[in-house]
C-alpha positions, 0 to 999 in steps of 0.5 A: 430230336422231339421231346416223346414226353410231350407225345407219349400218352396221347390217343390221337393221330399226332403230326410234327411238321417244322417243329410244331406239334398237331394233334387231331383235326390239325394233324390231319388238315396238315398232313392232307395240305402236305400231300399235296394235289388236290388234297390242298383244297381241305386248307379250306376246313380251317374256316370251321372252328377247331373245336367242331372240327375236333368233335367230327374227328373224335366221331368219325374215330370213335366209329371208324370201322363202321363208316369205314370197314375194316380190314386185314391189310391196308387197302392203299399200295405205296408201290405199284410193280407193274410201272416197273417195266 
């Protein structure tokens, strides 16, 4: 029920979380914090102003595929057949 007027030219990661919308290094800080787990500990990173934390997300996705590689498939399997069994 979100408004897409409100997301549908933008160029960045997006997350809505209870309403609010995230983009860029919020979106990603909250994502992490709701995995859970030790993903919880990047809370942390909101000690760093937003506007730094903007500039590294905008450097490490600007240049993603040379830090990172690139790949046909993700490399992540969300399902694990073998515990199947």
């Amino acid at each position: 029920g979100y408004p897409v007027e409100k997301i549908k030219n933008v160029e960045n990661v997006v997350y809505l979380r209870r309403g609010q919308l995230m983009v860029k290094s919020d979106a990603i800080l909250a994502i992490l914090f709701d995995l859970g787990g030790i993903y919880r500990f990047s809370y942390v990173l909101y000690l760093i102003p937003t506007f730094i934390r903007n500039k590294m997300y905008d450097f490490i996705a600007k240049n993603r595929y040379s830090l990172f590689g690139k790949r046909e498939t993700c490399k992540l399997s969300v399902f694990d057949q073998s515990q199947e069994e």
